[in-house]
N, C-alpha and C positions, 0 to 999 in steps of 0.2 A: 268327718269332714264332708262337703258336701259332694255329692256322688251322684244323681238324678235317684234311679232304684236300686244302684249299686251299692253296697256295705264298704265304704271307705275310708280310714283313719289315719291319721298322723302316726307317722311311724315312728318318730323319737320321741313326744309325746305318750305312744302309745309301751314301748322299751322301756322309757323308763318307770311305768307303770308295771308294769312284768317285773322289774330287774327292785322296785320296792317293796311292792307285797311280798316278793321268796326272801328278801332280807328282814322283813320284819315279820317272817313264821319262825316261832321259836322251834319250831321242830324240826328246821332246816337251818344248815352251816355252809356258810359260803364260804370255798378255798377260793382266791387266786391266784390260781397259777396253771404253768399249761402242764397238760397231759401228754406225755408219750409213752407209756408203758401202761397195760390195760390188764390187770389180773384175772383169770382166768377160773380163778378156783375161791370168786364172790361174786356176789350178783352186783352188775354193774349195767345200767341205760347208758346209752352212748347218743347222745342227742346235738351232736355236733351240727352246726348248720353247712352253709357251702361254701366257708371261706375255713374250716379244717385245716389247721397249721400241717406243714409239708411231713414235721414228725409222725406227726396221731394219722396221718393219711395212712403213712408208711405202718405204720401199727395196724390200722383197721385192714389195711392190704392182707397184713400179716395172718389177721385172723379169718379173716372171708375169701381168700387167693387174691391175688392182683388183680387179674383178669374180671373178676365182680365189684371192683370200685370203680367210678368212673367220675372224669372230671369236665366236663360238658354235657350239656344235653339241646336236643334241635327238639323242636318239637312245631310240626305243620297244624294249619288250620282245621276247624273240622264244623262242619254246616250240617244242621238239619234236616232230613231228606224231605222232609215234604216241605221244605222253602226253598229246593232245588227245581227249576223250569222244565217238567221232562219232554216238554215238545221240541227243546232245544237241545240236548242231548240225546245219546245211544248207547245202548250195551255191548261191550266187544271185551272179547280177550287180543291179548297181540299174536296176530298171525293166528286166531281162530285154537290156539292150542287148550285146553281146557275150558271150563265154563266161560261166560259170560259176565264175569262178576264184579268188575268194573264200569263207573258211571264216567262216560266221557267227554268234556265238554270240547266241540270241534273250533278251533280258531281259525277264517278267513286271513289271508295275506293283511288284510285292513285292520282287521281284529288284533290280531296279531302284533301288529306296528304303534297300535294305538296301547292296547297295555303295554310292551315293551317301553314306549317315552314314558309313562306313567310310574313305573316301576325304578327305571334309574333315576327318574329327578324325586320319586318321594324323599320324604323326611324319616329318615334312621333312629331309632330310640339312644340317646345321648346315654356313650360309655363311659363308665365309671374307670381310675385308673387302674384297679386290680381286674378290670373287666375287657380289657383291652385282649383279643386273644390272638393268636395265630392258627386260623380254623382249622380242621384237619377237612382233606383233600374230598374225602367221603359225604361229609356235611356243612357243605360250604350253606349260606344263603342263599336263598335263590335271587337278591339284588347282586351280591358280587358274582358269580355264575354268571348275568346278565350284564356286567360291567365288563367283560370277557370277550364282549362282541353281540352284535346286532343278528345272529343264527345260533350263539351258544344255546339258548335255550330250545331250539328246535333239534338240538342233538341233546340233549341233556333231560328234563326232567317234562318237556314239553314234546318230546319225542312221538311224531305223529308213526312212523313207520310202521306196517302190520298192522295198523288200526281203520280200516276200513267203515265209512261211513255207509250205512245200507239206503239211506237216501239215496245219496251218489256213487255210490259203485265206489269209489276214491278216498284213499286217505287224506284229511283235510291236512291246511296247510301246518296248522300244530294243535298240538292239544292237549288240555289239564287231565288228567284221571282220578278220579275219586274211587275211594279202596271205601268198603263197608267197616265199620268201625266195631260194629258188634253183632250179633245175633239175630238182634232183631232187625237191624236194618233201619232203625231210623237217623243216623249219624254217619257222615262220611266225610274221611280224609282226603283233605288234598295232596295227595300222593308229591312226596318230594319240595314242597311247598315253604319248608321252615326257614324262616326270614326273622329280622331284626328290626324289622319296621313298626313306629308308631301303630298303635292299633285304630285308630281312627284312620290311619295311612291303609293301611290291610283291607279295612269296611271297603273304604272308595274304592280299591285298585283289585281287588278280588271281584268285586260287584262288577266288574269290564268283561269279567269271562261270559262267553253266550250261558245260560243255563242259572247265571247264578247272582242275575241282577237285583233280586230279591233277598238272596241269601240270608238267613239269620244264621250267625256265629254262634258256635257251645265253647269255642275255643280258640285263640286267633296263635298265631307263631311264633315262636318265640329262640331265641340262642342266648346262652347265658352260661358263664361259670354256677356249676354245681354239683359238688361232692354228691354220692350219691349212690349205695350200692342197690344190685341184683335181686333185691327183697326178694320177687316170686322163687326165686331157684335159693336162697339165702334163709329165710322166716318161714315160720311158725305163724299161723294165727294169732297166738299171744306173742306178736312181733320179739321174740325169742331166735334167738341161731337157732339151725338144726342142729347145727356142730358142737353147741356148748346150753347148755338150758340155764347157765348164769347170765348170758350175756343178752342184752336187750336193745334193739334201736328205734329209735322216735324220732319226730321230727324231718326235717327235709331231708335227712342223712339216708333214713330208710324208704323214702323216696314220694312224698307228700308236697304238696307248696300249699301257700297260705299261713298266716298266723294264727288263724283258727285253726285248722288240720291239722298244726304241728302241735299247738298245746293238746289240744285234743287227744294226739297220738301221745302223746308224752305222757298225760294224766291216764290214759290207758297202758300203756309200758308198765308207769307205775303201780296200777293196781293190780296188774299180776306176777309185777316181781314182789310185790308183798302177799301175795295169795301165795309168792314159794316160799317167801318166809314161813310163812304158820304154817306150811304143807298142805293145803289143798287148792284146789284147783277149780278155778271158773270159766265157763263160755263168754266170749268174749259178744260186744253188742250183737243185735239180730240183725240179719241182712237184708230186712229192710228200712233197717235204718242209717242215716247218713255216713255216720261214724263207722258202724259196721260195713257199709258196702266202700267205703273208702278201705279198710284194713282187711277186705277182700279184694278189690284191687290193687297193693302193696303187696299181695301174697300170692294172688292165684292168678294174675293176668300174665300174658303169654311173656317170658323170661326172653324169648328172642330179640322179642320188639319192645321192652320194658321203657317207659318213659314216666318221668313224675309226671303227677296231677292232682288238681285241686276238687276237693268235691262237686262234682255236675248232677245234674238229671241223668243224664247218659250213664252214670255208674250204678244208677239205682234199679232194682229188677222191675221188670217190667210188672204193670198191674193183670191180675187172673183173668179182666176182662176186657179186654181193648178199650181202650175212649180217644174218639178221635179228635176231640177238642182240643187242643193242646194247654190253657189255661186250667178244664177241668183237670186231664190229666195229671197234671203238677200239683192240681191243690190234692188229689185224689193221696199222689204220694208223697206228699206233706203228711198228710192226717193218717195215715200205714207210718210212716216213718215214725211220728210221736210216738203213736198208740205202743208200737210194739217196742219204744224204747224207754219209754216210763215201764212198761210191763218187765222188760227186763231189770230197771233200774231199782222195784219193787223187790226182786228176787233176790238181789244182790247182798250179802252181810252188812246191816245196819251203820258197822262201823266205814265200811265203804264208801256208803252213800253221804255221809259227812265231811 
């Protein structure tokens, strides 16, 4: 469908396109029916998505602990650091206690008043009836937070306190904190930021903070039902439990979004529970490629702060050489990305690659 540079498709159209081609491989049998009992002692993908019948929850619970399935997930904005204004922010920690490693955008009392009206009258991404939730207390939105009162957000996630601006001597009157997102430093979270809001709502109302009127987004915020376990502390690089090497997860369950990511994951699931069929064993894609640095973020990103996501730029390793460009850079690791995944794809057992 039409998207501007965006990849975007009809989703029932596009379902029932999926849901025909697996019915007409003769090599595949469709059951219907639902699962709640998950044996242990065969090799089984578990590729459930995020609507997981309350049974088979209870089941995956069973086999991963409780404590590793989760059925929410918040997930805050996240901007590219060199489309952040750094003459309008500063480096602080709160109350100067370790590093400096926080980017902070300062809110004027005016600033401040002006995003707050902007925030409560946006437009909220219309809920679905099984999406309806009752948020837990820890990860509210930051629109209801702000629907709390006209200072909740100056005690809550906009909390200026200990934040001393070195311009002024003075903590401003509130202000956003951006957390580094990775290594390298070119992507940062809007610290506490995860909302429900339209993403075109997000663009406008994000764009108000001083620093970040420019912003380009790698990721805008999101709250949503979804099943979802602990893959880094959970998986295997060949998205395998550590716990059981029959059992496998794909799909948004192991902690992916997108329709692409999730077949993706899935057709890889697949090819190394059939690599344990026949007893041997293969490496799974290269890391730097897409697929691959996706199913290393499913595995090895930090288990504390585990959030799905969809393949970005920001998952992919950085290039050996810097390029400041940002266009070149992305085409740079487009063409890494192929090169080294057709080379893998070349290595792979003939009957695989069919």
């Amino acid at each position: 469908v039409p998207a501007g540079h965006a990849l975007a498709v009809d989703r029932t159209a596009f379902s029932r396109k999926v849901t025909a081609t697996l019915s007409q491989e003769p090599l595949v049998t469709v059951i219907r029916e639902e699962v709640t009992r998950i044996g242990e002692d065969q090799i089984t993908i578990i590729a459930t998505g995020p609507l997981t019948s309350e049974r088979l929850s209870q089941e995956i619970a069973r086999l991963t602990g409780s404590a590793q399935l989760y059925f929410y997930d918040s997930i805050s904005p996240i901007v590219e650091a060199d489309s952040i204004d750094t003459s309008k922010v500063y480096l602080a920690a709160r109350y100067q206690r370790g590093t400096a490693d926080y980017i902070n955008c300062p809110l004027s009392r005016e600033a401040y008043e002006r995003f707050y009206d902007a925030l409560v009258a946006a437009q909220s991404v219309e809920k679905k009836d099984w999406e309806k939730l009752n948020y837990f207390e820890s990860c509210l939105p930051i629109e209801e937070i702000a629907r709390r009162g006209r200072d909740t957000l100056r005690f809550g996630p906009m909390k200026p306190v200990g934040l001393k601006d070195p311009r002024t001597g003075q903590p401003p009157y509130a202000v956003v904190q951006l957390r580094q997102e990775n290594l390298r430093a070119d992507s940062y979270n809007l610290v506490g930021f995860q909302n429900h809001l339209r993403f075109g709502e997000q663009e406008r109302i994000l764009r108000l903070i001083p620093g970040l009127e420019n912003a380009r987004f790698l990721r805008y915020g999101q709250m949503h039902r979804n099943t979802y376990i602990n893959g880094p502390l959970l998986l295997r690089q060949t998205l395998e439990i550590k716990s059981n090497a029959q059992i496998f997860f794909a799909g948004q369950i192991c902690g992916v979004e997108g329709y692409v990511e999730s077949i993706a994951t899935g057709l890889l699931a697949g090819m190394h529970a059939a690599c344990r069929v026949e007893g041997i064993r293969r490496e799974g894609p290269p890391r730097a490629s897409a697929l691959g640095s996706l199913v290393h973020y499913v595995t090895q990103a930090d288990a504390r702060n585990f959030q799905p996501a969809n393949i970005t730029f920001d998952l992919l390793p950085a290039l050996s050489v810097p390029v400041r460009d940002r266009e070149q850079r992305h085409r740079l690791q487009c063409r890494s990305a192929l090169e080294e995944f057709d080379r893998w794809l070349e290595e792979l057992n003939p009957a695989m690659r069919t």
